[in-house]
Gaussian input, Z-matrix of N, CA and C with variables (Angstrom, degrees):
# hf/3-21g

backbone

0 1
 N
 C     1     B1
 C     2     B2     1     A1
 N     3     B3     2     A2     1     D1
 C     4     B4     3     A3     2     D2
 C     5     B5     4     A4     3     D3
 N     6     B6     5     A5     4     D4
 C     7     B7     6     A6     5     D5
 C     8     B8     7     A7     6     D6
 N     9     B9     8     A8     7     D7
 C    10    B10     9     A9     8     D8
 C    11    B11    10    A10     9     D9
 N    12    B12    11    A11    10    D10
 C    13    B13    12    A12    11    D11
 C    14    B14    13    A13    12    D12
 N    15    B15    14    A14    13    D13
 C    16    B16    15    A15    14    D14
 C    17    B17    16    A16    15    D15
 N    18    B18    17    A17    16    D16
 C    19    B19    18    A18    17    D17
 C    20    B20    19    A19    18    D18
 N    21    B21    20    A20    19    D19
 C    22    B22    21    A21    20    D20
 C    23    B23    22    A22    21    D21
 N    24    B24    23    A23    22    D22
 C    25    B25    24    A24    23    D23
 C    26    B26    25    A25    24    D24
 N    27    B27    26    A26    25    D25
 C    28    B28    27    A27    26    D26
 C    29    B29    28    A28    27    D27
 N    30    B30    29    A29    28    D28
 C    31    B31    30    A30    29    D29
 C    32    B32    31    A31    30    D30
 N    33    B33    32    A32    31    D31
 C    34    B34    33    A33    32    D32
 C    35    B35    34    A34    33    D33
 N    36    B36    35    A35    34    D34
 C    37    B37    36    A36    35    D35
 C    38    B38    37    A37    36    D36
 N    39    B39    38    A38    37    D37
 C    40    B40    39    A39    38    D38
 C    41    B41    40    A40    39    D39
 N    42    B42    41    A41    40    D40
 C    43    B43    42    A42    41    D41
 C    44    B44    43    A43    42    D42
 N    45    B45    44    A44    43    D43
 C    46    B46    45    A45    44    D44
 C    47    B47    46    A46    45    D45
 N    48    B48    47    A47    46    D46
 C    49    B49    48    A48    47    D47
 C    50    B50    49    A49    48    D48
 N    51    B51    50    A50    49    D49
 C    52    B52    51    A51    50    D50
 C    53    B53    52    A52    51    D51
 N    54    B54    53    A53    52    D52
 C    55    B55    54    A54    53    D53
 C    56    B56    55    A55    54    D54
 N    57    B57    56    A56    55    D55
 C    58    B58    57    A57    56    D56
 C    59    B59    58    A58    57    D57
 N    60    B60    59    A59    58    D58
 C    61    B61    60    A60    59    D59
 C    62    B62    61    A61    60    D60
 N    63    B63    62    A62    61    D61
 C    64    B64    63    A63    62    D62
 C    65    B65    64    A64    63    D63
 N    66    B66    65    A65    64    D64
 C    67    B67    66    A66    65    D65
 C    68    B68    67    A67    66    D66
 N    69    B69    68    A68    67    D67
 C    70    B70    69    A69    68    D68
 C    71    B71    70    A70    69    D69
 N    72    B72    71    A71    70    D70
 C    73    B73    72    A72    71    D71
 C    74    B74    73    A73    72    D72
 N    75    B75    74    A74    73    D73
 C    76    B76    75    A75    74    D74
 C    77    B77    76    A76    75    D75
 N    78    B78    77    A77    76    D76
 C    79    B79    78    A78    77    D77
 C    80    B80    79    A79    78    D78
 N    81    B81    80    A80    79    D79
 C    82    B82    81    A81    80    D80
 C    83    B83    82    A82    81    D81
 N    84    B84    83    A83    82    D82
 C    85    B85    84    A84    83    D83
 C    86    B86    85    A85    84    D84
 N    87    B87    86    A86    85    D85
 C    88    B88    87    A87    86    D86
 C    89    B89    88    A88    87    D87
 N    90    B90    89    A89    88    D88
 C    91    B91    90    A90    89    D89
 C    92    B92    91    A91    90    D90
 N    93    B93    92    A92    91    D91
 C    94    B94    93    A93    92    D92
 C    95    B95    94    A94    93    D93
 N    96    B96    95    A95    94    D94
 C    97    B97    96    A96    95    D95
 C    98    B98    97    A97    96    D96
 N    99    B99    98    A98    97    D97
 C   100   B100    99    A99    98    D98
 C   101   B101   100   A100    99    D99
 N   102   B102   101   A101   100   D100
 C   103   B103   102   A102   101   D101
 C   104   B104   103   A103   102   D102
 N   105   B105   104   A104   103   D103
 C   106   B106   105   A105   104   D104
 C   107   B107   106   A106   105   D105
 N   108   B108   107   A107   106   D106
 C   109   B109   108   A108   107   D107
 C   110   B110   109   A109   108   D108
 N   111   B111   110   A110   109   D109
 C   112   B112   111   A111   110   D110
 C   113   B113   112   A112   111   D111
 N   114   B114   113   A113   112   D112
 C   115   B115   114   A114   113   D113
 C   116   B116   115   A115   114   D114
 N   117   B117   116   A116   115   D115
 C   118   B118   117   A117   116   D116
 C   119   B119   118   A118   117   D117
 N   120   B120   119   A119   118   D118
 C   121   B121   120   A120   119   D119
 C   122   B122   121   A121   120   D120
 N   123   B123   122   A122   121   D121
 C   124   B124   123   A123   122   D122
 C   125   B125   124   A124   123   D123
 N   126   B126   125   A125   124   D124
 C   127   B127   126   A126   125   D125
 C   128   B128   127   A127   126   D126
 N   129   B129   128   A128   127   D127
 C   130   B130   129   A129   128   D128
 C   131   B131   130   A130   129   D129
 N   132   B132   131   A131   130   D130
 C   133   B133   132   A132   131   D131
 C   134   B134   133   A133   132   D132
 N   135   B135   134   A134   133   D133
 C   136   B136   135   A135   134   D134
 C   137   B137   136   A136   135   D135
 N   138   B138   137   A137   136   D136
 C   139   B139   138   A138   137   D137
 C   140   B140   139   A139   138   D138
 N   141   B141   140   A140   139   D139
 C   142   B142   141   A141   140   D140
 C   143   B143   142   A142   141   D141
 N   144   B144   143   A143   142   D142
 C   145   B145   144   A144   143   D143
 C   146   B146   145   A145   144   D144
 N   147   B147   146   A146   145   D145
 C   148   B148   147   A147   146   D146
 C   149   B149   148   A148   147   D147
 N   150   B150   149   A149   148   D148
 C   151   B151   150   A150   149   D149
 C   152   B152   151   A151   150   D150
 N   153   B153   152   A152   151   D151
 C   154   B154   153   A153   152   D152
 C   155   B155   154   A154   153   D153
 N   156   B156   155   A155   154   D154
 C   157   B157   156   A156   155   D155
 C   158   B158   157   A157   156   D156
 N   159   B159   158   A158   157   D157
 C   160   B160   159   A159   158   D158
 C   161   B161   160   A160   159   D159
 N   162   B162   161   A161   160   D160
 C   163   B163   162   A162   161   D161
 C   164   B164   163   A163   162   D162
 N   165   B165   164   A164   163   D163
 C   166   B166   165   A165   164   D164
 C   167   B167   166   A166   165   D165
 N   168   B168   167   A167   166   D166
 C   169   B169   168   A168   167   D167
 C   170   B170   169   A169   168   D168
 N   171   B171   170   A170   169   D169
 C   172   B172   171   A171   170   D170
 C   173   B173   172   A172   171   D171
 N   174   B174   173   A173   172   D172
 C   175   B175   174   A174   173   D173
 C   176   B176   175   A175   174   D174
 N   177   B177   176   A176   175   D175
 C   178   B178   177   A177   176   D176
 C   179   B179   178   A178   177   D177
 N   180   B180   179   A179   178   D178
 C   181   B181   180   A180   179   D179
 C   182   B182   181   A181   180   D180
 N   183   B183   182   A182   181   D181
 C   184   B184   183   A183   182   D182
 C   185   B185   184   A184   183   D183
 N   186   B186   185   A185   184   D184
 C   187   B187   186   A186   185   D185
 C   188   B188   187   A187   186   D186
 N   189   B189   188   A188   187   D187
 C   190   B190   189   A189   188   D188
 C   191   B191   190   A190   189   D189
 N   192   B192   191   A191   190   D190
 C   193   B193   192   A192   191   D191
 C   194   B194   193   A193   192   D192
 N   195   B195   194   A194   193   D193
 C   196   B196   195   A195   194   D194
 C   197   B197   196   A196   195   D195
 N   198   B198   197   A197   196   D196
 C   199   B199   198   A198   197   D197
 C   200   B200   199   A199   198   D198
 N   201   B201   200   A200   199   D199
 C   202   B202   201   A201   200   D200
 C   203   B203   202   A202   201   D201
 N   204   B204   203   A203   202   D202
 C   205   B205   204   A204   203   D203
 C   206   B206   205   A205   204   D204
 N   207   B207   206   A206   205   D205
 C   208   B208   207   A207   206   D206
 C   209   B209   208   A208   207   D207
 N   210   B210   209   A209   208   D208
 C   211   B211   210   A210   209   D209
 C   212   B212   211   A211   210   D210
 N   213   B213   212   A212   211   D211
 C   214   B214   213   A213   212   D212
 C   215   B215   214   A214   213   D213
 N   216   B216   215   A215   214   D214
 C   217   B217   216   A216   215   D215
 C   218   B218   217   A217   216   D216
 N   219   B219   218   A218   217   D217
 C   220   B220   219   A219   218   D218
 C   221   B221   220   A220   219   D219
 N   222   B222   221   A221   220   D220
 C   223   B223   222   A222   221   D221
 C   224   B224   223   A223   222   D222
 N   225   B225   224   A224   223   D223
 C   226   B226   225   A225   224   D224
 C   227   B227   226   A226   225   D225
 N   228   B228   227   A227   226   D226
 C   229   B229   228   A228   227   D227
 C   230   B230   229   A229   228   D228

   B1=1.4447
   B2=1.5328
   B3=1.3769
   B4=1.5299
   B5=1.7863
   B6=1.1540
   B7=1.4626
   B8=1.2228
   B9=1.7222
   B10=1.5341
   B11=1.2522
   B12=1.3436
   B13=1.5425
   B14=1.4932
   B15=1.5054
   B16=1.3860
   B17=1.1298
   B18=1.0914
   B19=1.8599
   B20=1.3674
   B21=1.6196
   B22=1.2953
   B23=1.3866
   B24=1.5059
   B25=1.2031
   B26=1.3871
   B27=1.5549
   B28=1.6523
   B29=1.4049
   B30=1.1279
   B31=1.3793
   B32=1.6921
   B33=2.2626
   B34=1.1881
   B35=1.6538
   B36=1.3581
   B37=1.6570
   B38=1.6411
   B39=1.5131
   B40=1.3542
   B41=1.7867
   B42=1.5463
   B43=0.6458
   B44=1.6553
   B45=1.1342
   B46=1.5638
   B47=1.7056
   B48=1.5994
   B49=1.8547
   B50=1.6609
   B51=1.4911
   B52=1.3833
   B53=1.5561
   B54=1.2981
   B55=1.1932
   B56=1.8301
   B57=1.2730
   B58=1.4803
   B59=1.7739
   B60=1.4721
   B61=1.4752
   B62=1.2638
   B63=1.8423
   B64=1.6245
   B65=0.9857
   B66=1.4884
   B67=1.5399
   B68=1.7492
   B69=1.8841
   B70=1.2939
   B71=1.5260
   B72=1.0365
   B73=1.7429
   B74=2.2441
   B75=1.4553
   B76=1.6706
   B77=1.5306
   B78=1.2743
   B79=1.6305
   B80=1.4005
   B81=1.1814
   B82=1.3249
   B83=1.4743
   B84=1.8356
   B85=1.4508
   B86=1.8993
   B87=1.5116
   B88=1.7229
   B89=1.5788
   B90=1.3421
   B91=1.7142
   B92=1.6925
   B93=1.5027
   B94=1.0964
   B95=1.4014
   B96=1.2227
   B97=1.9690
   B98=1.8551
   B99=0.9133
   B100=1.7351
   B101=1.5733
   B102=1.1564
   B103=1.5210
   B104=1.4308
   B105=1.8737
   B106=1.3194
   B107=1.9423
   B108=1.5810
   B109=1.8412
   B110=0.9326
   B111=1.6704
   B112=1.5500
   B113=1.4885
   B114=1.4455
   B115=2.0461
   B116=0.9578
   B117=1.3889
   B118=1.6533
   B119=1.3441
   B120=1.0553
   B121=1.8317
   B122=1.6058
   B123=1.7868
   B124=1.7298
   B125=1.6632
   B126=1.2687
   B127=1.6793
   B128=1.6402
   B129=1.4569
   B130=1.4678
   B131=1.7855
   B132=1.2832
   B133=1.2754
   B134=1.6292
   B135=1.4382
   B136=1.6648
   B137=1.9915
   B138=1.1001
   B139=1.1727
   B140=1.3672
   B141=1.6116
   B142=1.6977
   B143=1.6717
   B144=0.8914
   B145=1.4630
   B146=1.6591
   B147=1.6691
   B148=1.5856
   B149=1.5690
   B150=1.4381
   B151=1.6137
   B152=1.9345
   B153=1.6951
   B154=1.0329
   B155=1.4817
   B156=1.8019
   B157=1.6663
   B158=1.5356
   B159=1.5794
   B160=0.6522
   B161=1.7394
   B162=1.2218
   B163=1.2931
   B164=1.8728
   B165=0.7893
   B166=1.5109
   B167=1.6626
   B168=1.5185
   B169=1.5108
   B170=2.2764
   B171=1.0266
   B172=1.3352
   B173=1.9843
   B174=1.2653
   B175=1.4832
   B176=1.0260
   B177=1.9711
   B178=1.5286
   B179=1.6528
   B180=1.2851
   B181=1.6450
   B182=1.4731
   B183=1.5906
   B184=1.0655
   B185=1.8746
   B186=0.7190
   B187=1.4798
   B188=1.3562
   B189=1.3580
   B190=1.1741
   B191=1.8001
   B192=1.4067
   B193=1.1640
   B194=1.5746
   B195=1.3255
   B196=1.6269
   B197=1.7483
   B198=2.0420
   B199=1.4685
   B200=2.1263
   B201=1.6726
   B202=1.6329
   B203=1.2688
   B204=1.4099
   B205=2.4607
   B206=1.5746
   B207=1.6186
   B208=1.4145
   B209=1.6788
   B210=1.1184
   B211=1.6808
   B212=1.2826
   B213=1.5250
   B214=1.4178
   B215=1.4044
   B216=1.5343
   B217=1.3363
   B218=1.8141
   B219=1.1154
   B220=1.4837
   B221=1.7813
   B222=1.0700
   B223=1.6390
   B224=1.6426
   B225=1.2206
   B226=1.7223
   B227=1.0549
   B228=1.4767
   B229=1.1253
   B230=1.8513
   A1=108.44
   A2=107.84
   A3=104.62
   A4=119.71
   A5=118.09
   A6=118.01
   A7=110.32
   A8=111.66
   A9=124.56
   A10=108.52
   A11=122.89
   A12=151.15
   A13=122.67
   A14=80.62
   A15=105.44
   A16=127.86
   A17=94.74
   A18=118.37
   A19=121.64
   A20=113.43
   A21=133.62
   A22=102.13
   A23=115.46
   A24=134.60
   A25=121.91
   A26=104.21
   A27=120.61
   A28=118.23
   A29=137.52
   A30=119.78
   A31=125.50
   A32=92.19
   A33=93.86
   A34=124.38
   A35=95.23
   A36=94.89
   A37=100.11
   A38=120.50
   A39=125.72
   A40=108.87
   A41=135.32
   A42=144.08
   A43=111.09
   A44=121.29
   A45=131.07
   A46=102.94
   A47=102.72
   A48=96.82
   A49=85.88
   A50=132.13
   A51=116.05
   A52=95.99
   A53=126.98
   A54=136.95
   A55=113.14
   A56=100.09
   A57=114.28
   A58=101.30
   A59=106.31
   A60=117.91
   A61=114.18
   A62=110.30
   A63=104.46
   A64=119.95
   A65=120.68
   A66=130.96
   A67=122.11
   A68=94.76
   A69=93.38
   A70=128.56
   A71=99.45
   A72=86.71
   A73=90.01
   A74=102.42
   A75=95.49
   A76=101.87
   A77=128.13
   A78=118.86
   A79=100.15
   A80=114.52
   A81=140.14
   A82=123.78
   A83=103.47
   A84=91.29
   A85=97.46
   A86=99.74
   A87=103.57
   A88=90.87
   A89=90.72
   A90=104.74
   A91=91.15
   A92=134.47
   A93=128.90
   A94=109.36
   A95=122.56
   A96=93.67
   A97=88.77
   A98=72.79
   A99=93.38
   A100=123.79
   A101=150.08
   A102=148.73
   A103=107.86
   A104=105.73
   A105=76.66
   A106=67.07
   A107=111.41
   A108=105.69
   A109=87.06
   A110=143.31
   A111=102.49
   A112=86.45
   A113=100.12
   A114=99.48
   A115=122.55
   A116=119.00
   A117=110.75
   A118=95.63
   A119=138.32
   A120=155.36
   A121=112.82
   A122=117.04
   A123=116.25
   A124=88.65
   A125=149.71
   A126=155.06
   A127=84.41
   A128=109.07
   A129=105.14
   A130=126.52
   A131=102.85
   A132=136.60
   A133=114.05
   A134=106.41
   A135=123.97
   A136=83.02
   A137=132.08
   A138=119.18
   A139=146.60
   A140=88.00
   A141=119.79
   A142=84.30
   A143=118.84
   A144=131.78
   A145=109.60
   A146=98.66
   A147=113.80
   A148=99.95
   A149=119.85
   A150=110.19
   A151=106.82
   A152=107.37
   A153=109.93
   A154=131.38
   A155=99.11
   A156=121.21
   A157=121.51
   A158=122.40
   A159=118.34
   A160=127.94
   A161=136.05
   A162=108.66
   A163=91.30
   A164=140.80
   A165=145.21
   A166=118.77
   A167=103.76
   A168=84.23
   A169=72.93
   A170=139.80
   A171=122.37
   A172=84.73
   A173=121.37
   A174=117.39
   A175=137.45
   A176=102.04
   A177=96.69
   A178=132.83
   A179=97.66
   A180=98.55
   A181=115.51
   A182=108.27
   A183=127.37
   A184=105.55
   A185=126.46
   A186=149.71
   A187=117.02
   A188=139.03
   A189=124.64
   A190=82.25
   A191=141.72
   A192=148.56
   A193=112.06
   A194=124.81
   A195=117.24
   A196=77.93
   A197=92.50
   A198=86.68
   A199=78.38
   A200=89.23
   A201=108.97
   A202=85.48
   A203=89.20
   A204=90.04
   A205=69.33
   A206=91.65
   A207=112.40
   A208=113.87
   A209=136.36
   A210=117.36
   A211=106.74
   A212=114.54
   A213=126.22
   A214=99.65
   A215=112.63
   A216=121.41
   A217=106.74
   A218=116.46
   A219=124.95
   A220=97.99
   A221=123.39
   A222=136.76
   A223=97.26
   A224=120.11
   A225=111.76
   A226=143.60
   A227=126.42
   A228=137.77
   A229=116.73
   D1=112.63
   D2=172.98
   D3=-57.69
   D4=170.61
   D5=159.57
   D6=-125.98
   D7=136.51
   D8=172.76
   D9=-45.28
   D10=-169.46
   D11=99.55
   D12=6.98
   D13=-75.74
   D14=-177.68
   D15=-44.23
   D16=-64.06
   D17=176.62
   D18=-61.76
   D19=-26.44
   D20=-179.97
   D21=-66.76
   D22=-64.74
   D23=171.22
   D24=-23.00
   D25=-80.43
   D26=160.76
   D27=-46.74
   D28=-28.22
   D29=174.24
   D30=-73.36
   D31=-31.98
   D32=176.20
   D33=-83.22
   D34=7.32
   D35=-179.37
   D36=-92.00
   D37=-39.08
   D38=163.61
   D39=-36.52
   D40=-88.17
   D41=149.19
   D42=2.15
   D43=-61.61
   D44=-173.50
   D45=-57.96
   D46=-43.75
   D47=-159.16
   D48=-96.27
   D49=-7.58
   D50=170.52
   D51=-62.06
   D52=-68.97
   D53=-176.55
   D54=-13.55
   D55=-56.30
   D56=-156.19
   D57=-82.96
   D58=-29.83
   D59=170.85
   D60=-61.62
   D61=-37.41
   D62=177.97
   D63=-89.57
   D64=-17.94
   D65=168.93
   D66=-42.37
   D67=-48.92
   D68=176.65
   D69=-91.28
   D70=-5.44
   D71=173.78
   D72=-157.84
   D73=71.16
   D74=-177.40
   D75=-68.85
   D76=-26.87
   D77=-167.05
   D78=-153.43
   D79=-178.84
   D80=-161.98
   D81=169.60
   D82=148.45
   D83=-176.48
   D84=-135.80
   D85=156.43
   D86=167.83
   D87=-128.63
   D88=129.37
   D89=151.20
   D90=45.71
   D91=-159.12
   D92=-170.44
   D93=-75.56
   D94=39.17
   D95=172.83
   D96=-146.94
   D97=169.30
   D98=-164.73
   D99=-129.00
   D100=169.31
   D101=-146.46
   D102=-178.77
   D103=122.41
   D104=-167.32
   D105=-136.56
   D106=159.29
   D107=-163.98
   D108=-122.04
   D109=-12.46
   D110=172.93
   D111=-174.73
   D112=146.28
   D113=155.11
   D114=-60.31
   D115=132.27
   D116=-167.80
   D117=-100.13
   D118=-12.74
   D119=165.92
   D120=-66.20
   D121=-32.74
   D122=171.18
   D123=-89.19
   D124=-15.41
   D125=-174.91
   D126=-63.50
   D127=-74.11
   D128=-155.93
   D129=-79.65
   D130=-6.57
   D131=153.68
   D132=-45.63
   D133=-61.57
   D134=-165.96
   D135=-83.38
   D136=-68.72
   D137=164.00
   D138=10.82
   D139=-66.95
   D140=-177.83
   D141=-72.19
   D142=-83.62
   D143=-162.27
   D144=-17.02
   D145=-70.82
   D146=-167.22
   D147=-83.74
   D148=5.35
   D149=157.45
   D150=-72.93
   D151=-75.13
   D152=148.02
   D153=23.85
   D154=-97.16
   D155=165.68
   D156=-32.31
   D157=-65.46
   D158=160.00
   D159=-73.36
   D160=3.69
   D161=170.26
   D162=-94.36
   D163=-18.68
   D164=164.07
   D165=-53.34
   D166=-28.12
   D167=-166.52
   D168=-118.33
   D169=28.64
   D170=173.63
   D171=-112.12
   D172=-28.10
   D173=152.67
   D174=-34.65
   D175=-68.93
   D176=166.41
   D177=-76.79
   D178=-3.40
   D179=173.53
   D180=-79.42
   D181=-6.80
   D182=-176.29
   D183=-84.35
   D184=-32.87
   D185=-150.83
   D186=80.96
   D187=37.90
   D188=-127.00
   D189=-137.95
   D190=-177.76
   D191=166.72
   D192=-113.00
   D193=-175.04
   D194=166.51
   D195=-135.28
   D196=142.30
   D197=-162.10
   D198=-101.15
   D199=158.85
   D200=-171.29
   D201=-103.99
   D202=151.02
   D203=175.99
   D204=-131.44
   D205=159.25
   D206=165.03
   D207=-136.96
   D208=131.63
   D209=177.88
   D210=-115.23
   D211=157.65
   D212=-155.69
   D213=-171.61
   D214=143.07
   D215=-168.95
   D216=-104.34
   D217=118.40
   D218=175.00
   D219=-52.38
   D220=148.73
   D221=177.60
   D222=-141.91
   D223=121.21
   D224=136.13
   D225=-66.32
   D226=119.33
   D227=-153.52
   D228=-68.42

């Protein structure tokens, strides 16, 4: 099943206000025990990704490609 735009979109705005939810209060402690609601490091991870997604698929709706680089070291043979 492909994913729109759309969907690309909406997940990364999801993703965005998780972010800002863990920002403000990610952990906490009472007395000896502690709480912690999310990695804020797998947050910006999922982030990267569905930024990505959507600038890839607002490309190809574009007709457009996403260009791949690759690097590689010349050797003489």
């Amino acid at each position: 099943m492909a994913i729109t735009l759309e969907e690309a979109q909406e997940n990364l705005r999801i993703w965005l206000e998780a972010e800002r939810a863990i920002a403000n209060a990610q952990s906490y402690t009472i007395s000896n025990r502690s709480l912690t609601k999310a990695n804020l490091s797998e947050v910006a991870k999922r982030i990267a990704y569905w930024e990505n997604k959507v600038t890839e698929l607002e490309m190809t709706n574009k007709g457009k490609r996403m260009r791949r680089t690759k690097q590689f070291i010349p050797r003489d043979c």
